[in-house]
C-alpha positions as CSV (number, residue, x, y, z in Angstrom):
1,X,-8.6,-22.0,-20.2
2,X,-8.9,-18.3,-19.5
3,X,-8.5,-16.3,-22.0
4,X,-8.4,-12.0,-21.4
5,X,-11.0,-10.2,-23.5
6,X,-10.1,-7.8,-25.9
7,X,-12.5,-5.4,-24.1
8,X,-11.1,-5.7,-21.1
9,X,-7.3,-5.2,-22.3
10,X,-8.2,-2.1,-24.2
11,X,-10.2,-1.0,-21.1
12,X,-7.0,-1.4,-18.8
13,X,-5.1,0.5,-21.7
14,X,-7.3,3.0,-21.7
15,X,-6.9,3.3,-17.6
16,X,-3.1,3.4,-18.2
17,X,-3.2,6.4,-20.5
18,X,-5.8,8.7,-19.1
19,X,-3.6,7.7,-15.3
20,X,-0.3,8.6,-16.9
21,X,-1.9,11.7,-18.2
22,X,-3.4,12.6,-14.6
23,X,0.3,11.7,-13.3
24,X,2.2,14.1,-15.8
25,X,-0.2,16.8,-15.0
26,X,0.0,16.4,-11.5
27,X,3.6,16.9,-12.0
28,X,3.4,20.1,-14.4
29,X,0.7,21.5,-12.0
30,X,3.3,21.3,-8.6
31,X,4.8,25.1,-7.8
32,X,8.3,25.0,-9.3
33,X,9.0,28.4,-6.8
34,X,8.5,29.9,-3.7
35,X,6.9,33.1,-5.9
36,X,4.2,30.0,-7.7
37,X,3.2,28.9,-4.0
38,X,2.8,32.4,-2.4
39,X,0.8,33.2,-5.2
40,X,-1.0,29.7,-5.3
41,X,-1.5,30.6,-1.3
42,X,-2.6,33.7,-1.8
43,X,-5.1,33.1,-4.2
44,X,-6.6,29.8,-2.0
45,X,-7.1,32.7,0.9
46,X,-8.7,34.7,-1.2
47,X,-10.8,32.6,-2.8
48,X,-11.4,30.9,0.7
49,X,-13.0,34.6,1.9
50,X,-14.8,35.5,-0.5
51,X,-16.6,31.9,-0.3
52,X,-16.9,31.1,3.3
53,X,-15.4,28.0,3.1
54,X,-12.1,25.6,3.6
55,X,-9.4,26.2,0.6
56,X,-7.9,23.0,-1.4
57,X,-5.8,22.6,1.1
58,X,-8.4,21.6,4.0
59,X,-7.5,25.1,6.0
60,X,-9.8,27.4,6.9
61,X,-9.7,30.5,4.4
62,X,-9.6,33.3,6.9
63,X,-6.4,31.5,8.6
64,X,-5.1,29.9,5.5
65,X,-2.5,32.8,5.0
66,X,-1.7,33.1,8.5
67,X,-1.4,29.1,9.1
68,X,1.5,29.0,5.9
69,X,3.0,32.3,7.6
70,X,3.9,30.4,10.8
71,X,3.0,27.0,10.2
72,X,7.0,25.9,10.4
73,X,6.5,27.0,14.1
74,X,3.1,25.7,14.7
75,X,3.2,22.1,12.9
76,X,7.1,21.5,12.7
77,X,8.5,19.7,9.7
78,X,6.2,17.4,8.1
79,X,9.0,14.9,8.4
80,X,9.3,15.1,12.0
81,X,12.3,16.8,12.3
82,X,12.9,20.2,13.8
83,X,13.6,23.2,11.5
84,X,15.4,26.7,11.7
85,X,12.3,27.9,10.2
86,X,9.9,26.6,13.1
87,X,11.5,28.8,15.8
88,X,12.2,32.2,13.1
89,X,9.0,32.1,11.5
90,X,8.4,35.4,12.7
91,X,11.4,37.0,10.8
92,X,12.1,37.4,7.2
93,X,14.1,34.5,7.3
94,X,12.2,32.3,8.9
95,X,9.3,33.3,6.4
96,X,11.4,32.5,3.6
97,X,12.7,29.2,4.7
98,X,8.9,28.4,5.4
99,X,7.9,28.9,2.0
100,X,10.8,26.8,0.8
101,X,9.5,24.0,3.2
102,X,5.6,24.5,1.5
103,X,7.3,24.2,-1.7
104,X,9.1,20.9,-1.0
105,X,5.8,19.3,0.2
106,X,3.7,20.6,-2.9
107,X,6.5,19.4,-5.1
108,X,6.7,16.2,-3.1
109,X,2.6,15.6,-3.3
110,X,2.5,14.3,-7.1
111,X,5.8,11.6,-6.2
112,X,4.0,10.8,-2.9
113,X,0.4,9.9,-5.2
114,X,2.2,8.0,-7.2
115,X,4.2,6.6,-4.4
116,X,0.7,5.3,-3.1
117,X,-0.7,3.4,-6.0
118,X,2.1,1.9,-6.6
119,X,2.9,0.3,-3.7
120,X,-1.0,-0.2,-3.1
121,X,-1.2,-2.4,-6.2
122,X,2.5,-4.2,-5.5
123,X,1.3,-4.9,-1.7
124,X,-1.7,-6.9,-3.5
125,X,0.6,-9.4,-5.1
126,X,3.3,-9.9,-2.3
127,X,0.4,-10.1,0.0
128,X,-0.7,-13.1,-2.6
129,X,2.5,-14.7,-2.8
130,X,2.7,-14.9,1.6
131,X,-0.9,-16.5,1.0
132,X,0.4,-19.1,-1.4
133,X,3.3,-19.8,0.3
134,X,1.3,-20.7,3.2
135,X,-0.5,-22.9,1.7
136,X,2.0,-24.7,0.6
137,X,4.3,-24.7,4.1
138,X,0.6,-25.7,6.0
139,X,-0.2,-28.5,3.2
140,X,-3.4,-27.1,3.3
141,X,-6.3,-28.9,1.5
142,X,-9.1,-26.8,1.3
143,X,-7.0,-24.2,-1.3
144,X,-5.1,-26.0,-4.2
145,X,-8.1,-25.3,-6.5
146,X,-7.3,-21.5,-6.6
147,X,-3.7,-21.8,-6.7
148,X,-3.7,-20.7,-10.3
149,X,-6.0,-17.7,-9.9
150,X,-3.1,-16.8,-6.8
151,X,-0.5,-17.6,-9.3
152,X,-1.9,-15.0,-11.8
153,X,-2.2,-12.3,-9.0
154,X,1.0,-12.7,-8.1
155,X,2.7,-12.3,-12.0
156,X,2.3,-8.4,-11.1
157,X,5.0,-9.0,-8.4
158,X,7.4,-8.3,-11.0
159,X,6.8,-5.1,-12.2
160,X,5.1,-3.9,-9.3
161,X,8.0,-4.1,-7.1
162,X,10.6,-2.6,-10.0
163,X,8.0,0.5,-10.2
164,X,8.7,0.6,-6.2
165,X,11.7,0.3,-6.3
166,X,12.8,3.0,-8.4
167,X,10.4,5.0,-6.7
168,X,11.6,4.9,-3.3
169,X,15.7,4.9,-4.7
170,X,15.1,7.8,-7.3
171,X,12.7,9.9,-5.6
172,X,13.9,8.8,-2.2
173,X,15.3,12.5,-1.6
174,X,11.2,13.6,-1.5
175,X,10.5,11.3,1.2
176,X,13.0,10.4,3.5
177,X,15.0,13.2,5.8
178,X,17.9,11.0,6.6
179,X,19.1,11.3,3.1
180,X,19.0,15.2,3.4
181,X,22.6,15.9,4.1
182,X,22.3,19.3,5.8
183,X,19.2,18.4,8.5
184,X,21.7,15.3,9.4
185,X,24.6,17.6,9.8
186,X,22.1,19.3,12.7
187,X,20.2,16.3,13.9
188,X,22.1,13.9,16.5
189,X,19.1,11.7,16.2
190,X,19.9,11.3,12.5
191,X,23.4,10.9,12.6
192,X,23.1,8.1,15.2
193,X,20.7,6.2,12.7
194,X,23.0,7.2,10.0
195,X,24.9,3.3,10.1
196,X,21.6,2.4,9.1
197,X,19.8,5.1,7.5
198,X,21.9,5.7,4.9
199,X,22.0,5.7,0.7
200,X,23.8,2.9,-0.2
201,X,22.8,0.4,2.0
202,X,19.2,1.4,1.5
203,X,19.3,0.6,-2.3
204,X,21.2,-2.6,-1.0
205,X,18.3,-4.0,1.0
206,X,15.7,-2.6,-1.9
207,X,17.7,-5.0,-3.8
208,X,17.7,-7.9,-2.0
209,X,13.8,-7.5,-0.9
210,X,13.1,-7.3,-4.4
211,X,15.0,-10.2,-5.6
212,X,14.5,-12.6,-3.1
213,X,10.7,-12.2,-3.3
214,X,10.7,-12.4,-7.5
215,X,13.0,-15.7,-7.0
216,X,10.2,-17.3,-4.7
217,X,7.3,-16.6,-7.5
218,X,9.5,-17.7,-10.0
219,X,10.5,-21.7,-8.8
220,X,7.0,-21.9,-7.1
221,X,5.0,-21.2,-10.2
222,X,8.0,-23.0,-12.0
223,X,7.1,-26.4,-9.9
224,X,3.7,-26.1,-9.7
225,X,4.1,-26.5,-13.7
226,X,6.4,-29.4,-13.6
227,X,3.7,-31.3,-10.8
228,X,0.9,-30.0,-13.4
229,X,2.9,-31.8,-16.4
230,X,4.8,-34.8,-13.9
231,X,3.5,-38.3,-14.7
232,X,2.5,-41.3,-12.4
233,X,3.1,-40.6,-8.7
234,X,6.0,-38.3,-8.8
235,X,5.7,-35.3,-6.0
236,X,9.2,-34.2,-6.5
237,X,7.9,-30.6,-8.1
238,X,5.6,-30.5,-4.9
239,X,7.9,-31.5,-2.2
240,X,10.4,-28.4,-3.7
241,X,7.0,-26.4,-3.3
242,X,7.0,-26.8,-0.1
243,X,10.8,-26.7,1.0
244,X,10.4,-23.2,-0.8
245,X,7.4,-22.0,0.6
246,X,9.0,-22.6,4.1
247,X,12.3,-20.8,3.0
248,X,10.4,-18.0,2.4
249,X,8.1,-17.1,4.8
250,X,11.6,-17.4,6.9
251,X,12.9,-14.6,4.5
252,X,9.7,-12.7,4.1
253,X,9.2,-12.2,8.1
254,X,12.8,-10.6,8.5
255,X,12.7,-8.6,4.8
256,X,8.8,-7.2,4.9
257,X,9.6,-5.5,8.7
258,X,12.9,-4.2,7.5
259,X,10.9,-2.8,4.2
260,X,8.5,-1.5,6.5
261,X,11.0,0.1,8.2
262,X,12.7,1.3,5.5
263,X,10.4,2.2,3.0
264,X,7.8,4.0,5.3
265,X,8.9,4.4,8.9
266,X,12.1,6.1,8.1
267,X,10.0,9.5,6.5
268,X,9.4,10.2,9.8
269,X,12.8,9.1,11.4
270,X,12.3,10.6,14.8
271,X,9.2,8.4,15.7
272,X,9.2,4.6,15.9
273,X,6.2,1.7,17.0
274,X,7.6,-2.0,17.5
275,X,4.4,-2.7,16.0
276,X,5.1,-1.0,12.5
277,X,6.1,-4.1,10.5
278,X,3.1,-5.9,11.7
279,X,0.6,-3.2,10.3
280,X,1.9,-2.9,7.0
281,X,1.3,-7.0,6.9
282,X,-1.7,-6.7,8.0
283,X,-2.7,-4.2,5.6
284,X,-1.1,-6.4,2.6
285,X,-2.1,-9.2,3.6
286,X,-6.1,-8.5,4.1
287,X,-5.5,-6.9,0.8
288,X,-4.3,-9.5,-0.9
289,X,-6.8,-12.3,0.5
290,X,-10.0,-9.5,-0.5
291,X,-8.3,-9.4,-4.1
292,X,-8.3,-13.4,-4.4
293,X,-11.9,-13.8,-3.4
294,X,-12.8,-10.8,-6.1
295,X,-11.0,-12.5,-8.7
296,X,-12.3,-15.6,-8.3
297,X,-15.6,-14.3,-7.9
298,X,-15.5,-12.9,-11.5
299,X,-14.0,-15.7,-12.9
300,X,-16.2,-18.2,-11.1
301,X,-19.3,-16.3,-12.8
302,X,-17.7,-16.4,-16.4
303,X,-17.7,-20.2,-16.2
304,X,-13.9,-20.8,-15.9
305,X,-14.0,-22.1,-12.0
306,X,-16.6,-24.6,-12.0
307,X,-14.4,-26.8,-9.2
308,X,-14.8,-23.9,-6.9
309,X,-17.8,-23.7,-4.7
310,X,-19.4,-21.9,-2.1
311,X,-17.1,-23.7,1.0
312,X,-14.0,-21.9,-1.0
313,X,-15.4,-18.2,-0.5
314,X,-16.8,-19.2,2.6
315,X,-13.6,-20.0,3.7
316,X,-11.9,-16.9,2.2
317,X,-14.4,-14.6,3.4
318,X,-13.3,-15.9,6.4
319,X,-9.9,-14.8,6.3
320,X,-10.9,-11.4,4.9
321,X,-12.9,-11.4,8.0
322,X,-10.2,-12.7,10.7
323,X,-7.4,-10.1,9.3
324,X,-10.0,-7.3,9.1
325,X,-9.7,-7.8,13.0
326,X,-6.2,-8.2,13.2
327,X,-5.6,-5.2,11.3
328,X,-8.0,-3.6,13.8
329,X,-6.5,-5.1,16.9
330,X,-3.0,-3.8,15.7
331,X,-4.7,-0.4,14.6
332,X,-5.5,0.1,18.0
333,X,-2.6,-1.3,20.0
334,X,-0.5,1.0,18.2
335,X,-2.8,3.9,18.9
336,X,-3.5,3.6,21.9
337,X,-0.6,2.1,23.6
338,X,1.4,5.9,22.3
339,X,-1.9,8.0,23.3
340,X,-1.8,6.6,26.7
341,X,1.8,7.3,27.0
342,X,1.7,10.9,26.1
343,X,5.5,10.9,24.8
344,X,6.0,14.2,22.7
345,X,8.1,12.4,20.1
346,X,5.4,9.5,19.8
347,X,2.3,11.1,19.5
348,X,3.7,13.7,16.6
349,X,2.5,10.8,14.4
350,X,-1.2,10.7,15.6
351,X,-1.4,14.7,16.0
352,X,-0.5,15.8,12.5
353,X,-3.1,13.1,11.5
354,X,-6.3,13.5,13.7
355,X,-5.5,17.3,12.8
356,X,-4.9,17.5,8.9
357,X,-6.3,14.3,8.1
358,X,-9.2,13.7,11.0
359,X,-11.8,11.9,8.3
360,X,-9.8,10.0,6.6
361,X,-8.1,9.1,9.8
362,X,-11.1,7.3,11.6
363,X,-12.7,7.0,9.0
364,X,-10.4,4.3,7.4
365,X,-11.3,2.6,11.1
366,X,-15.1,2.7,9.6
367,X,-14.4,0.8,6.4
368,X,-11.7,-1.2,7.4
369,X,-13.5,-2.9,11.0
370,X,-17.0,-1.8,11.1
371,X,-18.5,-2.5,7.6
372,X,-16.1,-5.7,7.3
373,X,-17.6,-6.9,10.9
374,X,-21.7,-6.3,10.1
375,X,-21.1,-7.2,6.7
376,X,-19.2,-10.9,7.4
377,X,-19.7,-11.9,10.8
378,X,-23.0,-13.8,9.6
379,X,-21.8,-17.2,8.4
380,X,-24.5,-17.3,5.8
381,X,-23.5,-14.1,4.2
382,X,-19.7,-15.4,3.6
383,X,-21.0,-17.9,0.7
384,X,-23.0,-15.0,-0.8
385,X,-21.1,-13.3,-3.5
386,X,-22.6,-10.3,-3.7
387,X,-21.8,-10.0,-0.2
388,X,-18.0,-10.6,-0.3
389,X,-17.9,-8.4,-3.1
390,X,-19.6,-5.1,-1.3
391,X,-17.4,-6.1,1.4
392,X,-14.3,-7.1,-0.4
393,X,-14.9,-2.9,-2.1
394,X,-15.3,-1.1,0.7
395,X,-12.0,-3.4,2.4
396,X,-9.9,-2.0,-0.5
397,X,-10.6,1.2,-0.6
398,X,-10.4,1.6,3.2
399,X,-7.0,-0.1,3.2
400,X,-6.0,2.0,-0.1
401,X,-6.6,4.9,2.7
402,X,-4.5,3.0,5.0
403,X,-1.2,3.5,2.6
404,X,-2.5,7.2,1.6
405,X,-2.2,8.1,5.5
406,X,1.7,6.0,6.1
407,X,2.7,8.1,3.2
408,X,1.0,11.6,2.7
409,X,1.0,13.1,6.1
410,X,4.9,12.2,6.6
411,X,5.9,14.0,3.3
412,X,3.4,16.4,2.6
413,X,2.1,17.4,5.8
414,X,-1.0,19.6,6.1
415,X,-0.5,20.8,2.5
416,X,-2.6,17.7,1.1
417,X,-5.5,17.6,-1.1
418,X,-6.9,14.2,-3.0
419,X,-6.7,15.5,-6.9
420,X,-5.7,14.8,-9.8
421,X,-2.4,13.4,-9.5
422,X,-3.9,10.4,-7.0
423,X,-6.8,9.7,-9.3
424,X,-4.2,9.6,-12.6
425,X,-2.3,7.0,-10.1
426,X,-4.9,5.1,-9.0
427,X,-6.3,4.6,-12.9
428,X,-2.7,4.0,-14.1
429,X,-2.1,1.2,-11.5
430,X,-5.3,-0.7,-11.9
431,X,-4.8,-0.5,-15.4
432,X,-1.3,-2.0,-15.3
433,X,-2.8,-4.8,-12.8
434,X,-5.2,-6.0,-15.1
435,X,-3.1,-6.1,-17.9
436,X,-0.7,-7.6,-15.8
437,X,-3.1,-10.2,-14.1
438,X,-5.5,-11.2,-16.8
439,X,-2.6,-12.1,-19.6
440,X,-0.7,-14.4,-16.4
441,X,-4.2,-16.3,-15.6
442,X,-4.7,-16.8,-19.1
443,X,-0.7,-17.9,-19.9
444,X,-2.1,-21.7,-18.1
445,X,-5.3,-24.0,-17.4
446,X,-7.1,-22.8,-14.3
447,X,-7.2,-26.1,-12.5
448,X,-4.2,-27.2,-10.9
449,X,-3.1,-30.9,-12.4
450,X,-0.8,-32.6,-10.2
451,X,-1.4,-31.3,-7.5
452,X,-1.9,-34.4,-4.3
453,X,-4.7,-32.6,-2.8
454,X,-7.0,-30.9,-5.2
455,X,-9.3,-34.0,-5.0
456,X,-9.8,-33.4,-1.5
457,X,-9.7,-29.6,-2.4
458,X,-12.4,-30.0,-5.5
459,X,-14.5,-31.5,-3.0
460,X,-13.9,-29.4,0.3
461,X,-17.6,-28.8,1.8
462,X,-18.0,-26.5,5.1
């Protein structure tokens, strides 16, 4: 029986409170007015100057008053859409209406790094749940033994996807365009999407993703209880296991493209990729499968997994290895498939990011398919756990990357910098997910009872 350390839980508080403190900060620290950002710029070019160097903002300092002057022109709306301000930003009003536009995006910036974390951290645990459910729909017998570690990743479902939630309904007017009344009013683009695109029905779907994904992890842990405690040879809680699991991978394939679209695609409205969906999954789901082998790693060491063994993270390292390359093969396809094609309204996506965000860009491509590749392709190395582990870091923090570029260049545009406010986010959500984690593995026993094949699982060899 696990049971989570004292140390650790005040550890995770302490995480919490020093990220909510970075997070308020971040807040209190965003211009408030278009005087606080010309000031703010003024001050970065001047600085920039006298130093010799790039300002905060990753722009050259001899350019970095210039670029703000006519940036509207230059890089367009962050968002995508067209603006008054991009073809006056020679005149006084078209200055103006620029510096309104730089102080959206710095106001949007600490949402947007909180926006991140969050939906970093939630991903893990839906990404989970898909895993368990397939599992369950493949009657596989290699993985019952870590069901319960899955089931204690996937307790942060819950409030993970509430924080989301109210994220992306309450601050939605900081990310998406569509719900900006007056662009719609001059974008035909927008107003064709607006049957779609449009406030209630939004929160709707938020609603039903939501829900129907809590429901699953509530009756499958709820059965895989009842098989733990059933008697004799009575598979009823397993056989409902299964009927579920199938039910919702059916309902997780339509609802996790439709929040792709919704909760990321749609801040750049103009631009689409038929591939979309499929990224984000990819993303999750590697995720997900990284943070299982990490946890049971840890707990394997402490003593509490002795029925696991070296076949198990084989096999997982597999998998962190297989959707390493998916991810890379979709990575790609998307990428190159609108390169090659050259449309101006598809490759405003790639621009603004090999521009503004040209390391992180390629470099996620570095930690997310190289280092996964040299560090797991040798079947050896998949049973070491000090290899999975390097490679299970350096997976998470490239794919935390991954959801940093879907979100910040699509609301803040050039005007992004990694401070503060991401850090306090980052520290605040890995607090809340251990809390959140340890106290659901320790809420049961760690080896599955009931289950029809954890014999065969306890002694899977490979």
């Amino acid at each position: 029986m696990y049971t989570l350390s004292s140390k650790l839980k005040i550890t995770a508080i302490i995480f919490m409170v020093v990220g909510a403190i970075g997070l308020i900060y971040g807040f209190i620290a965003a211009p408030s007015s278009i005087e606080e950002v010309k000031e703010m710029l003024a001050a970065e070019s001047h600085h920039g100057a006298e130093e010799g160097s790039t300002d905060v903002m990753g722009h050259e300092p001899e350019a970095s008053g210039q670029a703000h002057m006519q940036g509207g022109r230059e890089e367009g709306n962050a968002h995508g859409v067209e603006t008054r301000a991009g073809e006056e930003a020679h005149g006084e009003h078209g200055e103006t209406a620029h510096y309104e536009h730089v102080l959206h995006q710095l106001e949007t910036k600490p949402w947007s790094a909180l926006f991140v974390s969050a939906f970093f951290f939630f991903m893990i645990a839906l990404g989970a749940l898909v895993f368990y459910a397939i599992q369950f729909a493949a009657q596989a017998g290699w993985s019952p033994v870590l069901f319960r570690v899955i089931e204690g990743i996937t307790s942060y479902l819950l409030p993970g996807s509430i924080i989301v939630a109210l994220i992306v309904i309450f601050a939605g007017t900081h990310f998406f365009p569509w719900q900006n009344e007056e662009l719609v009013s001059e974008d035909k683009i927008l107003q064709a999407k607006s049957g779609y695109l449009n406030f209630p029905f939004f929160v709707i779907r938020a609603i039903i993703y939501i829900v129907g994904w809590n429901l699953y992890r509530f009756f499958s842990r709820k059965f895989s209880l009842e098989q733990a405690r059933a008697t004799g040879d009575d598979l009823r809680p397993y056989k409902k296991s299964f009927k579920g699991a199938v039910f919702f991978l059916l309902f997780f394939i339509v609802t996790e493209s439709m929040m792709a679209w919704d909760w990321f695609m749609s801040m750049t409205p103009h631009w689409y990729s038929t591939l979309f969906a499929w990224y984000v999954f990819a993303s999750m789901f590697v995720s997900a499968i990284t943070v299982i082998a990490l946890v049971t790693i840890l707990l394997r060491r402490a003593g509490y997994l002795s029925f696991v063994n070296d076949s198990h993270l084989h096999d997982l390292a597999k998998f962190m290895f297989a959707f390493s390359i998916f991810w890379t093969y979709l990575w790609f396809g998307q990428f190159m498939l609108i390169w090659y094609a050259n449309i101006p309204e598809e490759v405003t996506y790639f621009i603004l990011r090999i521009q503004e965000y040209n390391l992180l860009f390629f470099g996620m491509l570095v930690l997310n398919f190289v280092f996964p590749i040299l560090l797991l392709m040798n079947s050896d190395y998949k049973r070491l756990p000090i290899i999975i582990t390097i490679a299970g870091l350096v997976i998470l923090v490239g794919h935390y990357i991954d959801i940093y570029l879907l979100i910040m260049p699509s609301t803040v545009g050039a005007n992004w910098f990694f401070g503060i406010a991401e850090i306090g986010g980052l520290l605040f959500f890995l607090g809340l997910f251990i809390l959140v984690v340890g106290s659901g593995l320790a809420k049961e026993s760690l080896y599955p009872k009931g289950n029809p094949f954890l014999k065969e699982s306890e002694h899977y060899h490979y």
